[in-house]
C-alpha positions, 0 to 999 in steps of 0.5 A, a space after each residue: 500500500 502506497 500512502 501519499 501522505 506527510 510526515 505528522 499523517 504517517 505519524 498518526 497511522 499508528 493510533 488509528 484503527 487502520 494501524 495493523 496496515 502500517 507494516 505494508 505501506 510505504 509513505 509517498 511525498 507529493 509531487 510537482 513539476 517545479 518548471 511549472 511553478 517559476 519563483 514569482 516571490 522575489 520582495 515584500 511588503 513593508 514590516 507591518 504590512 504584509 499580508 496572508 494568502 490561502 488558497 482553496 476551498 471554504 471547507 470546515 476540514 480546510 481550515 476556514 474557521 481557524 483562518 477567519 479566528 485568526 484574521 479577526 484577532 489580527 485586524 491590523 493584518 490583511 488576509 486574502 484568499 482565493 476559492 470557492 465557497 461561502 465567503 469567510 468572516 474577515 477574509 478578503 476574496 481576491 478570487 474564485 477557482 481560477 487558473 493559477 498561471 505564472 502571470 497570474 501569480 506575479 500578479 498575487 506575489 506582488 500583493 502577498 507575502 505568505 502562504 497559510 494553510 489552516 487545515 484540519 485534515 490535509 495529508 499532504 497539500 499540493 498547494 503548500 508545495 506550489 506556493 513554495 516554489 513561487 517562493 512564498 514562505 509557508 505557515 502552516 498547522 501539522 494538520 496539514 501534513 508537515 512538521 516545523 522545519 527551516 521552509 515550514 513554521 507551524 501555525 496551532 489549531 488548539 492555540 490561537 494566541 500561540 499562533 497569532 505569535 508566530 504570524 506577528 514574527 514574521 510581520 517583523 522579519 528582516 526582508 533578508 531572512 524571508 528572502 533566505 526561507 523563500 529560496 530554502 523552500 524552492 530548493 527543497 521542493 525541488 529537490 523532495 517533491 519532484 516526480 522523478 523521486 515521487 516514481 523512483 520510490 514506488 520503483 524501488 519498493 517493487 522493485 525490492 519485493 
C-alpha cells in the first residue's frame, strides 16, 4: 500500500484503527513539476504590512474557521484568499477557482507575502508545495501534513494566541531572512517533491519485493 501522505499523517497511522496496515505501506511525498511553478516571490511588503494568502476551498476540514479566528484577532493584518465557497468572516476574496498561471501569480506575489494553510485534515497539500516554489514562505498547522522545519513554521489549531505569535514574527522579519526561507523552500521542493523521486520510490519498493 502506497500512502501519499506527510510526515505528522504517517505519524498518526499508528493510533488509528487502520494501524495493523502500517507494516505494508510505504509513505509517498507529493509531487510537482517545479518548471511549472517559476519563483514569482522575489520582495515584500513593508514590516507591518504584509499580508496572508490561502488558497482553496471554504471547507470546515480546510481550515476556514481557524483562518477567519485568526484574521479577526489580527485586524491590523490583511488576509486574502482565493476559492470557492461561502465567503469567510474577515477574509478578503481576491478570487474564485481560477487558473493559477505564472502571470497570474506575479500578479498575487506582488500583493502577498505568505502562504497559510489552516487545515484540519490535509495529508499532504499540493498547494503548500506550489506556493513554495513561487517562493512564498509557508505557515502552516501539522494538520496539514508537515512538521516545523527551516521552509515550514507551524501555525496551532488548539492555540490561537500561540499562533497569532508566530504570524506577528514574521510581520517583523528582516526582508533578508524571508528572502533566505523563500529560496530554502524552492530548493527543497525541488529537490523532495519532484516526480522523478515521487516514481523512483514506488520503483524501488517493487522493485525490492
Amino acid at each position: 500500500l502506497f500512502g501519499i501522505m506527510g510526515e505528522y499523517w504517517w505519524d498518526q497511522w499508528k493510533h488509528s484503527k487502520f494501524a495493523h496496515w502500517q507494516s505494508k505501506m510505504v509513505r509517498l511525498d507529493m509531487a510537482v513539476n517545479i518548471i511549472n511553478y517559476p519563483k514569482v516571490k522575489n520582495t515584500f511588503n513593508l514590516k507591518g504590512k504584509r499580508k496572508f494568502l490561502f488558497i482553496g476551498r471554504n471547507d470546515p476540514m480546510k481550515g476556514s474557521e481557524f483562518l477567519s479566528e485568526l484574521a479577526l484577532a489580527l485586524p491590523q493584518f490583511e488576509f486574502g484568499w482565493i476559492g470557492a465557497g461561502a465567503e469567510i468572516k474577515g477574509v478578503k476574496r481576491i478570487s474564485r477557482f481560477v487558473q493559477l498561471t505564472p502571470d497570474f501569480m506575479r500578479r498575487i506575489a506582488c500583493e502577498y507575502d505568505f502562504f497559510i494553510s489552516p487545515s484540519l485534515a490535509d495529508p499532504n497539500p499540493t498547494t503548500i508545495l506550489e506556493s513554495m516554489a513561487w517562493g512564498f514562505p509557508v505557515l502552516s498547522t501539522i494538520e496539514s501534513g508537515y512538521y516545523e522545519s527551516d521552509v515550514i513554521t507551524n501555525i496551532f489549531l488548539n492555540d490561537l494566541e500561540k499562533s497569532k505569535v508566530v504570524l506577528e514574527k514574521y510581520q517583523y522579519l528582516h526582508e533578508r531572512e524571508l528572502k533566505d526561507i523563500s529560496q530554502k523552500a524552492r530548493d527543497y521542493v525541488s529537490t523532495h517533491h519532484s516526480w522523478d523521486r515521487f516514481t523512483q520510490t514506488i520503483i524501488n519498493h517493487i522493485m525490492s519485493e
